[in-house]
C-alpha positions as CSV (number, residue, x, y, z in Angstrom):
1,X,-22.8,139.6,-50.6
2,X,-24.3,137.3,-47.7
3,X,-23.3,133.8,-47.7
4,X,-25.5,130.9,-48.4
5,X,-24.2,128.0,-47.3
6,X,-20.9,126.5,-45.2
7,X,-19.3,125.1,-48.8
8,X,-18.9,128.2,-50.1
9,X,-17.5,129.8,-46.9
10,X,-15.2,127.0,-46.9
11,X,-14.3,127.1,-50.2
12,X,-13.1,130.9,-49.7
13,X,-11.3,129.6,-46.9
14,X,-9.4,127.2,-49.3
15,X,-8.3,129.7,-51.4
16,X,-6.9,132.5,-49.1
17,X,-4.8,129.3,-47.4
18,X,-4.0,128.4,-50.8
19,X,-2.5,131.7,-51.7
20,X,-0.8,132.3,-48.4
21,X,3.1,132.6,-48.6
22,X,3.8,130.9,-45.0
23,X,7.5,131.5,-45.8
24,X,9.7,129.3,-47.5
25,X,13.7,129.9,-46.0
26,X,15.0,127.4,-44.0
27,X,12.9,124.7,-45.5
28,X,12.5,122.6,-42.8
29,X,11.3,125.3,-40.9
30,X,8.2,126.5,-43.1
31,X,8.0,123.3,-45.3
32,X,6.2,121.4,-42.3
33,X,3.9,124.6,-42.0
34,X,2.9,124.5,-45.5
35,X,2.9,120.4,-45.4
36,X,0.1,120.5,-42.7
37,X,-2.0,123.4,-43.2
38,X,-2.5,121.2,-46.6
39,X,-4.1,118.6,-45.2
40,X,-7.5,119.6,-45.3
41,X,-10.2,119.6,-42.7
42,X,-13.7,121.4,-42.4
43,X,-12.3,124.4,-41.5
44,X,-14.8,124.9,-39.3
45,X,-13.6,127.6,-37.1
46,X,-12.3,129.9,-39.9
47,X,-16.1,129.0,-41.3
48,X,-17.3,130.0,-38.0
49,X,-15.4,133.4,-38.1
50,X,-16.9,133.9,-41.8
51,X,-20.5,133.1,-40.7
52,X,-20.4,135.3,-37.8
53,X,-19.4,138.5,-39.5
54,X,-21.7,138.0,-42.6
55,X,-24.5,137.4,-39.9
56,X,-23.7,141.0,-38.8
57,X,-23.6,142.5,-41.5
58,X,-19.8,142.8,-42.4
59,X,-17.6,142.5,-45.7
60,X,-16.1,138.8,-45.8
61,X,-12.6,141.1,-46.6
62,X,-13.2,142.7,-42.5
63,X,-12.7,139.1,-41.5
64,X,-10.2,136.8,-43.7
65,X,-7.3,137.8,-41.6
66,X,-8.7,136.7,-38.3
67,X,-10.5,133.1,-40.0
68,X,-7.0,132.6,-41.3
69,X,-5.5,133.2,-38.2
70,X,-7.6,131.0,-35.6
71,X,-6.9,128.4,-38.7
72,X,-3.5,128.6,-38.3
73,X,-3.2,128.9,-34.3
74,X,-6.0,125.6,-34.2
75,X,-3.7,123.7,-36.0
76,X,-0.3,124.9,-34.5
77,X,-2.1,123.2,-31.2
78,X,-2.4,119.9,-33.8
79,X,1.5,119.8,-34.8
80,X,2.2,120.1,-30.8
81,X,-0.9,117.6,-29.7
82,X,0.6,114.9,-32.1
83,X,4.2,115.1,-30.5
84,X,2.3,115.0,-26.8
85,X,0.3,112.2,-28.0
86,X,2.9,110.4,-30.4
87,X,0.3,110.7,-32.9
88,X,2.1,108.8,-35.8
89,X,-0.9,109.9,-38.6
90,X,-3.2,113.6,-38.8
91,X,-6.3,113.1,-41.7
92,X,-4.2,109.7,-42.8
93,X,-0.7,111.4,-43.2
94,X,1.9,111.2,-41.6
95,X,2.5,113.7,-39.0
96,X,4.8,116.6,-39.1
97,X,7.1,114.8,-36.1
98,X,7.2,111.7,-37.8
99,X,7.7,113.0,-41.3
100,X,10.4,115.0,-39.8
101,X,11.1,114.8,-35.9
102,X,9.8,116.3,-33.1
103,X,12.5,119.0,-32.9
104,X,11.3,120.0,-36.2
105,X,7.8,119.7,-35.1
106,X,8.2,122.0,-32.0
107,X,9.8,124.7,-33.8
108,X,7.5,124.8,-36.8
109,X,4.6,124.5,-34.2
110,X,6.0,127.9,-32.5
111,X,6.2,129.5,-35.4
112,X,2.5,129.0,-36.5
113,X,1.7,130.6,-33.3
114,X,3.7,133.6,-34.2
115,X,2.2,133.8,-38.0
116,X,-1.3,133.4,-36.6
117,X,-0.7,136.6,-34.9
118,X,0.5,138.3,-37.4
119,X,-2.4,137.3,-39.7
120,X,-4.7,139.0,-36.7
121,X,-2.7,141.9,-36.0
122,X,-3.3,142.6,-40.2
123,X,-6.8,143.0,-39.3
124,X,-9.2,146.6,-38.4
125,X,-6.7,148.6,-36.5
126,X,-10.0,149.9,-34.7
127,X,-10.7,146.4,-33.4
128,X,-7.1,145.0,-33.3
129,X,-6.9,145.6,-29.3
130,X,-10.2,143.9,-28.4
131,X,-9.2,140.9,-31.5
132,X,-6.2,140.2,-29.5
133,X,-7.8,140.1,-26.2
134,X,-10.4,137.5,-27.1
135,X,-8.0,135.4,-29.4
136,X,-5.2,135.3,-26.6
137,X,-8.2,134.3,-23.7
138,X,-8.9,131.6,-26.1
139,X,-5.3,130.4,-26.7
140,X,-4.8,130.3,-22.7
141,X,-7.8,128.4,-22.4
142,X,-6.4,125.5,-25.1
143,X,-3.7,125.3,-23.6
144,X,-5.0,124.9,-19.8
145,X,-7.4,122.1,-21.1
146,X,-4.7,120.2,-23.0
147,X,-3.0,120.4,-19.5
148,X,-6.2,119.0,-18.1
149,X,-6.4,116.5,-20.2
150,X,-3.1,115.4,-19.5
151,X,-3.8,115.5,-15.9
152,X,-6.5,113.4,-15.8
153,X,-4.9,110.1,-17.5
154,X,-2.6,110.5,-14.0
155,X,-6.1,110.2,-12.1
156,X,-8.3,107.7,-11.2
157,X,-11.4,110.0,-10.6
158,X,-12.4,112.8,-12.7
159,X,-15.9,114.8,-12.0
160,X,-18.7,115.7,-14.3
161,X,-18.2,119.3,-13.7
162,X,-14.0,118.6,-14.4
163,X,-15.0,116.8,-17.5
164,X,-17.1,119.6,-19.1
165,X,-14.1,122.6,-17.9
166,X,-11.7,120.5,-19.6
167,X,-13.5,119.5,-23.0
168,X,-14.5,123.7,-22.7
169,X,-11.0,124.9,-22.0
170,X,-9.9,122.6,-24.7
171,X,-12.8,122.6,-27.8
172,X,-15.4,125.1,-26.9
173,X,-13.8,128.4,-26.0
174,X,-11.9,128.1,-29.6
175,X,-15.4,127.7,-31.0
176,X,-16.9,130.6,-29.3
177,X,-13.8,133.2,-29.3
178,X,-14.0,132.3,-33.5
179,X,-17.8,133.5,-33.4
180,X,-16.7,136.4,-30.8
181,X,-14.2,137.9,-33.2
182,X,-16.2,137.5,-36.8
183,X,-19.0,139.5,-35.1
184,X,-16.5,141.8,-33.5
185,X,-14.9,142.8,-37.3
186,X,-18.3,142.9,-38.4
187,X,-18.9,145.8,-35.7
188,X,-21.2,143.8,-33.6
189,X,-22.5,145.2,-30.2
190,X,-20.6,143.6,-27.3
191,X,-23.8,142.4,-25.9
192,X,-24.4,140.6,-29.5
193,X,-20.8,139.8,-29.4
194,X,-21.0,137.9,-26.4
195,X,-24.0,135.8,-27.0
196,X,-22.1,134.6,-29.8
197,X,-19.3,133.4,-28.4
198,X,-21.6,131.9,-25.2
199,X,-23.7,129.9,-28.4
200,X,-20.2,128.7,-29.5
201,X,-19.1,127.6,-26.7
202,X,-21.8,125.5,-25.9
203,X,-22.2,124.3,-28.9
204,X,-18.8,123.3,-28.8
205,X,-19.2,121.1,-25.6
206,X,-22.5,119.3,-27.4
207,X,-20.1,118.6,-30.1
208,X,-17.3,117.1,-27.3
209,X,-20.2,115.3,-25.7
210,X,-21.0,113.8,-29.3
211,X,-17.8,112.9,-30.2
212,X,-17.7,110.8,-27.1
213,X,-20.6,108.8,-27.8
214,X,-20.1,108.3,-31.7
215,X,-16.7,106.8,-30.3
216,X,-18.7,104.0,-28.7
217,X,-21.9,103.5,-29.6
218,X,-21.1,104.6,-33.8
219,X,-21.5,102.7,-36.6
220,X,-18.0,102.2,-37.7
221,X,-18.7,102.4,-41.7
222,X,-19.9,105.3,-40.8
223,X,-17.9,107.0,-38.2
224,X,-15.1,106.1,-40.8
225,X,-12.5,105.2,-37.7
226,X,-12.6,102.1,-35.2
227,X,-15.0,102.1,-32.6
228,X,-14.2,102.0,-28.8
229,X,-10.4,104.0,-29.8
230,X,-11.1,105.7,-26.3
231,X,-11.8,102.5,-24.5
232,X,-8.9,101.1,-26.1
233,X,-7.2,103.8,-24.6
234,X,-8.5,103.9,-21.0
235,X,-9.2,107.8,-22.2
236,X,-11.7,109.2,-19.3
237,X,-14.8,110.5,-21.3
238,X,-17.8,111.7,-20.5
239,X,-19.0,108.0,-20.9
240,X,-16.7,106.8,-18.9
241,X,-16.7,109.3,-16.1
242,X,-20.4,108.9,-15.4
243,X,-19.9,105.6,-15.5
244,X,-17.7,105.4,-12.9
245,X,-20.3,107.9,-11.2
246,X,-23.1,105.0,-11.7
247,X,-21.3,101.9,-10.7
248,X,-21.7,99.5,-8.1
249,X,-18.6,97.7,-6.1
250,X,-19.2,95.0,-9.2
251,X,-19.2,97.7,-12.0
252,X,-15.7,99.4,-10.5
253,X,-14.0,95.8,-10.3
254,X,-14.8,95.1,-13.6
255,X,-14.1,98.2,-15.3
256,X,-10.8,98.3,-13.5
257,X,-10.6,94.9,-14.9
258,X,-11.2,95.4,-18.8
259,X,-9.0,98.4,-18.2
260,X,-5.9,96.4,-17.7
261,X,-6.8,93.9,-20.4
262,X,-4.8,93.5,-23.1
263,X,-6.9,91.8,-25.2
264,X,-8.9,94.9,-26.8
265,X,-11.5,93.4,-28.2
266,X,-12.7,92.1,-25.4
267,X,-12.0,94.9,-23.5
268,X,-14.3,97.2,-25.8
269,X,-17.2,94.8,-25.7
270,X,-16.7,94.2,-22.0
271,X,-16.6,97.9,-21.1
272,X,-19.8,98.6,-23.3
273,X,-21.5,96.2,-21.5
274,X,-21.2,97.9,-18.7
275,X,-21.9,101.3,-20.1
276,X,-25.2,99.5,-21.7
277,X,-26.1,98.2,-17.8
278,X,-25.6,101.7,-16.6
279,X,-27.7,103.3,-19.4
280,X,-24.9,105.8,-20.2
281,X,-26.1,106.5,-23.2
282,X,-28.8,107.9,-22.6
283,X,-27.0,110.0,-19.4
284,X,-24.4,111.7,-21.7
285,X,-27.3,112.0,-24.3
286,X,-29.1,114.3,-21.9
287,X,-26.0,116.1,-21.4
288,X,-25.6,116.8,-25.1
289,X,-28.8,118.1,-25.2
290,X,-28.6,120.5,-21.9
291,X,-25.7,122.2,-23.8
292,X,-27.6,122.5,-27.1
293,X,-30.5,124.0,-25.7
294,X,-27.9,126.2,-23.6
295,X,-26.2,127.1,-26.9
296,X,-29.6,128.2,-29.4
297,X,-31.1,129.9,-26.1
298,X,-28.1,132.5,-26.5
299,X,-28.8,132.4,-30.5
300,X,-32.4,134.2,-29.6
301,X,-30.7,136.8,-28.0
302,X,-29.0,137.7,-30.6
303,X,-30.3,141.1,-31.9
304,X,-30.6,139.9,-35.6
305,X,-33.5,138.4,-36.8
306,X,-34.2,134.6,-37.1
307,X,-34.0,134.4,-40.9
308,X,-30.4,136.1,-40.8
309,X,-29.5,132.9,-38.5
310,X,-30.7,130.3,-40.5
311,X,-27.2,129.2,-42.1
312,X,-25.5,129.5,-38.4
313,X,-28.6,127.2,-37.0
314,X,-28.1,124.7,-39.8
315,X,-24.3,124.6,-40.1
316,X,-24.6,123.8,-35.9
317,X,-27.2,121.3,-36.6
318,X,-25.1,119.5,-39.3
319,X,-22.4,119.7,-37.6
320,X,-24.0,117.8,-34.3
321,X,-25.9,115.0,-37.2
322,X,-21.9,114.8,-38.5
323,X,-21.7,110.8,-38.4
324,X,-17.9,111.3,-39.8
């Protein structure tokens, strides 16, 4: 069976979440678990997981333990970003520290970590060691770029080049490592392996880059959220980081005006003005694309042939057209 298009991969996905027993004694350990791996979502890295090892040849059955465990280890990071964030909804629910408290949320957060490697460890016992040694680079990685990302909001200045590490550390390597191990329980070469996870990866930062830019410039209907949340913010993006690159004395003093403001409104408007004047746009647009063409120039080297790849190219493409 080869798979024809990301719906049905996610439907799969669906079900084997569905009909996973997380654990049910003491409730308000595993009822959080079971509360927010309900919430939905594209799935996209279980997909991702799914895709790869079909691509290569493999039996969706090789795979479904490791999709469901980068699943659940993506959104144990979720339950603990909300409480560092004091994220009050996830998907327009509550979250699981304010539906129950962050005590709560920590602990059920840990455990999720310790189910998701359980879920891996169920895999290929021939490919177990090398599963686990990609997954866990992957989890260090999350975790260095949430650091990062915390860092920076003590910073004034933030690079390019420390930008794209952190939005990698924190996005892409997930993405990649998900490719990396469906093409690993598929029996992939390491060579073939690898490319995957480099296409991923890249792919992932495009995806960062875009995120960035549908925050600001998107057409809130839609985007389906409120435009200018990471102005709002003061959140250093790529947008606003080559910004600061770009700016004359003027531009700093008034972006380090409109960052103080309270009045948000104005302080969107005012801050895309000064993006517009600097034509970041267009800047961060050109980044995008760098890391695209980065991303489907490790797709051709990819020792399967280009009809095989089809549903990988389009599910990347959709997912950088995504307007939502």
């Amino acid at each position: 069976m080869h798979f024809t298009s990301y719906r049905q991969i996610q439907t799969l996905v669906e079900e084997r979440l569905a009909g996973y027993n997380f654990g049910s004694s003491p409730s308000n350990l595993y009822d959080p678990i079971h509360y927010f791996m309900s919430l939905g979502g594209k799935r996209l890295r279980p997909v991702l997981v799914l895709m790869a090892n079909d691509l290569f040849g493999g039996k969706p059955e090789q795979a479904f333990h490791t999709s469901i465990a980068v699943e659940v280890f993506h959104n144990f990071t979720l339950v603990h970003d909300d409480i560092m964030d004091k994220a009050e909804l996830r998907r327009g629910k509550p979250t699981v520290h304010k539906k129950w408290n962050e005590t709560v949320a920590i602990l059920s957060g840990d455990l999720m970590m310790i189910k998701a490697i359980e879920l891996l460890s169920q895999s290929d016992a021939a490919v177990f060691p090398e599963l686990l040694k990609v997954f866990n680079a992957a989890a260090i990685g999350v975790c260095e770029g949430q650091q990062l990302d915390m860092d920076f909001e003590q910073r004034e200045q933030v690079s390019v080049d420390e930008y794209i590490q952190m939005i990698t550390l924190k996005t892409a390597v997930l993405l990649g490592a998900a490719l990396q191990l469906g093409a690993i329980t598929a029996g992939a070469s390491t060579h073939d392996a690898s490319c995957m996870y480099e296409f991923g990866k890249n792919i992932g930062i495009a995806f960062q880059i875009q995120d960035d830019l549908l925050d600001t410039f998107g057409d809130e209907s839609s985007v389906g959220k409120t435009i200018g949340g990471d102005i709002a913010a003061n959140k250093k993006t790529l947008l606003m980081v080559e910004a600061r690159n770009r700016a004359t004395e003027h531009d700093h003093q008034e972006l380090d005006r409109w960052q103080l403001s309270t009045d948000l409104a104005a302080k969107i408007n005012g801050t895309i003005d000064v993006f517009n004047r600097l034509d970041i746009r267009a800047v961060c647009e050109t980044h995008k694309e760098h890391y695209l063409k980065s991303a489907f120039e490790k797709l051709e080297k990819v020792s399967v042939s280009q009809d095989r790849k089809r549903l990988l190219v389009n599910s990347a493409m959709d997912l950088m057209n995504r307007i939502s």
